[in-house]
C-alpha positions as CSV (number, residue, x, y, z in Angstrom):
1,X,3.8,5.1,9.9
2,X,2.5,7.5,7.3
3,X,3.7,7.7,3.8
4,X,4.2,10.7,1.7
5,X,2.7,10.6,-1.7
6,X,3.6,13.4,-4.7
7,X,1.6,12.7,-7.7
8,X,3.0,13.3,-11.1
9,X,0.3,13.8,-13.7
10,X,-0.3,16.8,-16.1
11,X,-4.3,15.9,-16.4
12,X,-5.6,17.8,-13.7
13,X,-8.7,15.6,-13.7
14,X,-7.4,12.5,-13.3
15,X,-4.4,13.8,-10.7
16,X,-7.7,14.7,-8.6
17,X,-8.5,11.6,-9.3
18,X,-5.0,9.8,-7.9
19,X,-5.2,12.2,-4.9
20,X,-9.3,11.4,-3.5
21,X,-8.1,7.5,-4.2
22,X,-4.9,8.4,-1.9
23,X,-6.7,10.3,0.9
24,X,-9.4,7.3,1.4
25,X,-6.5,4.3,2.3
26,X,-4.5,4.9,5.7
27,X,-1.8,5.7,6.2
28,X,-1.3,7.6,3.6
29,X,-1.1,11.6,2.9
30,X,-0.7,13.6,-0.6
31,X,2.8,15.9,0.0
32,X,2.1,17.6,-3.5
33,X,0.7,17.4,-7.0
34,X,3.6,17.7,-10.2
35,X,1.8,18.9,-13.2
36,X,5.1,19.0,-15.2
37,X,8.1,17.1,-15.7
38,X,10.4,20.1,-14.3
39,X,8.0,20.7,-11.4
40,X,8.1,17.0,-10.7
41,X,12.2,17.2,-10.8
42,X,11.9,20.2,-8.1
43,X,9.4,18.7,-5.4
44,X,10.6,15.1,-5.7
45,X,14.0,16.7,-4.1
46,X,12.8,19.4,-1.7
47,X,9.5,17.2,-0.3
48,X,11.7,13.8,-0.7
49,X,8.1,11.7,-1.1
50,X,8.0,8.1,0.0
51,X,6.2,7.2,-3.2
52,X,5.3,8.9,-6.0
53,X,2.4,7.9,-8.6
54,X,3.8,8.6,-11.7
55,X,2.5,9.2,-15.2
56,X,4.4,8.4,-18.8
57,X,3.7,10.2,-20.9
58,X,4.0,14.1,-20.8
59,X,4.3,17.0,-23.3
60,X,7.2,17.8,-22.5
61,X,8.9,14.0,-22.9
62,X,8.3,10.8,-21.0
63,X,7.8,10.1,-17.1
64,X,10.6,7.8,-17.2
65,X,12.8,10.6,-16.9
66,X,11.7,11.3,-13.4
67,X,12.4,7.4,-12.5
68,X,16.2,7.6,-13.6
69,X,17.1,11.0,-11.9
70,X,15.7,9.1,-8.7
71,X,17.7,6.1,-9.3
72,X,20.7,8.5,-10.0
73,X,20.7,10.5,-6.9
74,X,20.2,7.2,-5.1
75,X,16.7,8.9,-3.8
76,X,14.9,6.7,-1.7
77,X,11.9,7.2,-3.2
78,X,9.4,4.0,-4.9
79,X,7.5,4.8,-7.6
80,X,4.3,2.9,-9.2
81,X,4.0,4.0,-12.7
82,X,0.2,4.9,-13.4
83,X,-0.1,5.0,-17.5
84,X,-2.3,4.3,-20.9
85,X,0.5,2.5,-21.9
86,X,0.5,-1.1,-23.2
87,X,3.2,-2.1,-25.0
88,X,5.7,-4.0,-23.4
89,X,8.8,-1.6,-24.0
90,X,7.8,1.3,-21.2
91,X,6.7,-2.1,-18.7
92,X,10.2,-3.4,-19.1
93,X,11.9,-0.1,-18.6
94,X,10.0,0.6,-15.9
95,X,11.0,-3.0,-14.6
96,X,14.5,-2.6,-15.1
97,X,14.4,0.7,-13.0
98,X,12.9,-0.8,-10.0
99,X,9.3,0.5,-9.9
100,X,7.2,-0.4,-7.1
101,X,4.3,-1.3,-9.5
102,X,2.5,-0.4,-13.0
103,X,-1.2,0.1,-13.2
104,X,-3.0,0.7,-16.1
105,X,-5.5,3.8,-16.9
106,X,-7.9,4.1,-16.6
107,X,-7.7,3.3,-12.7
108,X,-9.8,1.3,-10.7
109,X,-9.7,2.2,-7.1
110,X,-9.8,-1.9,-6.0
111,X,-6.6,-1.8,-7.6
112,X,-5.4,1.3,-6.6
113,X,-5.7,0.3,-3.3
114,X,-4.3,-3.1,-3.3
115,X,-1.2,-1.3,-4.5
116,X,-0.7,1.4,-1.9
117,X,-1.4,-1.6,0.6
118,X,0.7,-3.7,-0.8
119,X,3.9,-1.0,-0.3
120,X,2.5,0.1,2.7
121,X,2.9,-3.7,4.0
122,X,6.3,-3.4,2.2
123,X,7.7,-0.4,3.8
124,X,6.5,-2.1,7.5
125,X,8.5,-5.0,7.2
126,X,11.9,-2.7,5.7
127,X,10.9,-0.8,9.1
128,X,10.7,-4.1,11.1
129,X,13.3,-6.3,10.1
130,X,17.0,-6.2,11.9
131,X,18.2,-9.9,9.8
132,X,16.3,-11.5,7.2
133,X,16.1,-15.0,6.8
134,X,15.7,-16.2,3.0
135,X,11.6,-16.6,3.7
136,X,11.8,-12.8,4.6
137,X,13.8,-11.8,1.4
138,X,11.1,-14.3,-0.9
139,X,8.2,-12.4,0.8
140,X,9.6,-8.9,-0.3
141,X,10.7,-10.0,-4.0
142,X,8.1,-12.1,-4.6
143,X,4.6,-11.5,-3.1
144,X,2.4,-13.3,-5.1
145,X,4.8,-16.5,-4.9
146,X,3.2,-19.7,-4.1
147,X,3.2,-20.4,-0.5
148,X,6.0,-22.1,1.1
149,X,6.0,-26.0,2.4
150,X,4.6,-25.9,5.7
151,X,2.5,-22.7,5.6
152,X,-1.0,-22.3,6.2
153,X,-2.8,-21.5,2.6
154,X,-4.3,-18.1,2.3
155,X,-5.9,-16.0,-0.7
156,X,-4.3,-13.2,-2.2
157,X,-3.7,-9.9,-0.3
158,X,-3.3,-12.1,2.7
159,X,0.3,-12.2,4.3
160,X,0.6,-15.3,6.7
161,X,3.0,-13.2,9.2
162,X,0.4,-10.0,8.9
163,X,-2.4,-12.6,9.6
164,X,-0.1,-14.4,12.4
165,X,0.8,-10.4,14.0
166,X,-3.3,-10.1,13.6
167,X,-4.2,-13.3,15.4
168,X,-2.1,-12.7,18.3
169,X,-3.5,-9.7,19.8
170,X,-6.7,-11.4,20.0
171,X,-6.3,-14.0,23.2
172,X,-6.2,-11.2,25.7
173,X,-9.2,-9.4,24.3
174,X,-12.1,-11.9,24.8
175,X,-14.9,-10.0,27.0
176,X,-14.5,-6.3,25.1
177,X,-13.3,-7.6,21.6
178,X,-11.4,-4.8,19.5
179,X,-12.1,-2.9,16.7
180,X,-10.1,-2.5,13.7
181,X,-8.7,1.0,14.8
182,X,-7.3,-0.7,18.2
183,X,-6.2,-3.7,15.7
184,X,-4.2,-1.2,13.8
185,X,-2.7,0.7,16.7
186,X,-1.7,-2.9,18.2
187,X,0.1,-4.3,15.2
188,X,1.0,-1.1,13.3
189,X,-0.4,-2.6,10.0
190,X,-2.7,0.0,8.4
191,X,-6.6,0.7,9.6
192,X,-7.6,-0.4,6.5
193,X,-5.4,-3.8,6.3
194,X,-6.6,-4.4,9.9
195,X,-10.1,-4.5,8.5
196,X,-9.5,-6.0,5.5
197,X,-7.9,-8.9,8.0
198,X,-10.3,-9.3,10.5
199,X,-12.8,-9.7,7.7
200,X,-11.0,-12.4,6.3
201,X,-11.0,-14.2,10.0
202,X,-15.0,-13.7,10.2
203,X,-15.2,-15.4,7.2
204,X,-12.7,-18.1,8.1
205,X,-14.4,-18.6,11.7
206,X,-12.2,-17.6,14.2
207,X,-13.9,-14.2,15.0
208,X,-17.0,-13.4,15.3
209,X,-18.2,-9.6,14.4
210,X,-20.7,-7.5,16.2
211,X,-22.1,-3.9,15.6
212,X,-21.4,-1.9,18.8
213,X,-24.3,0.7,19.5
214,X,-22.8,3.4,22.1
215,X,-24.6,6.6,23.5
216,X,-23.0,9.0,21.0
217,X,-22.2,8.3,17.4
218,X,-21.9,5.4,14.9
219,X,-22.3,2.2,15.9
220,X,-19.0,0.4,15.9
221,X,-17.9,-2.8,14.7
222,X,-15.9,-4.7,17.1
223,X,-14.4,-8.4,16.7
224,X,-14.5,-11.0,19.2
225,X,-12.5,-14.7,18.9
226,X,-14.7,-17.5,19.0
């Protein structure tokens, strides 16, 4: 799965910016850059983004303009508003039209990319799930809820049914271990959430990981279950 990102953002700097952040997490790929507010308006509808990182504020009036015409035209696009903003009025607009997520400037690219994983991990589970059962539905409205009786604790940015999908793949592999690439291709989660999960494990001690050397190229860095 691959999700299309426009950016919306009239400082050509900082839209740079947005886009180098963007390229460096799978799974994700820039469909365009918006400079303007009208320009915005046009690709949004012929390029029909997954996501787009939207600014507030613009010249030419307010990013929350965008944000409506997409809710109007029942577009199914997310958006995570990316603005200097802090008062509480544009948060609770922005909340009341369904955004995806609000980051404040200046941006810092842990956060950034806890964001983009976060949807990504969204998105997978929209693509994944035939009925939901009520655990499902608190999961996607309510990520950073406390855990529920009966599950295992884990930190933040650790879903116990991502971590579950992870751990499973794992029996079958003890002699030639796998890397996060092959963790990602086996579960569908993103190359960087596989890694990001596997770490975790390391640290919890149920894998054990080892720097590969092969004839050609980088050494790689493969995970075995202890």
């Amino acid at each position: 799965m691959e999700i299309k990102v426009l950016i919306v953002e009239d400082d050509p700097k900082i839209a740079e910016i947005h886009r180098h952040f963007t390229c460096k997490i799978d799974g994700f790929s820039v469909c365009g850059i918006a400079g303007t507010l009208e320009d915005a308006e046009k690709m949004s509808e012929l390029l029909c983004p997954d996501l787009i990182l939207l600014d507030l504020y613009f010249p030419e009036g307010l990013g929350m303009e965008i944000l409506w015409k997409l809710r109007a035209r029942r577009q199914q696009t997310d958006v995570i508003l990316i603005t200097a903003a802090r008062e509480n009025e544009p948060l609770q607009e922005a909340m009341r039209g369904g955004i995806f997520d609000y980051i404040i400037k200046p941006v810092m690219f842990a956060r950034f990319t806890e964001a983009l994983e976060r949807f990504y991990h969204h998105r997978q589970q929209f693509s994944q799930s035939t009925a939901l059962e009520q655990q499902d539905v608190d999961r996607l409205l309510h990520p950073y809820q406390e855990k529920q009786p009966g599950e295992p604790a884990t930190p933040k940015g650790i879903d116990p049914l991502t971590l579950k999908k992870i751990e499973a793949v794992f029996p079958n592999n003890r002699e030639e271990g796998l890397s996060a690439e092959e963790v990602s291709e086996k579960t569908g989660v993103s190359r960087t959430t596989a890694r990001r999960y596997l770490e975790y494990l390391t640290t919890t001690g149920q894998l054990n990981a080892e720097l590969i050397y092969g004839a050609v190229g980088r050494p790689e860095r493969r995970y075995f279950p202890i």
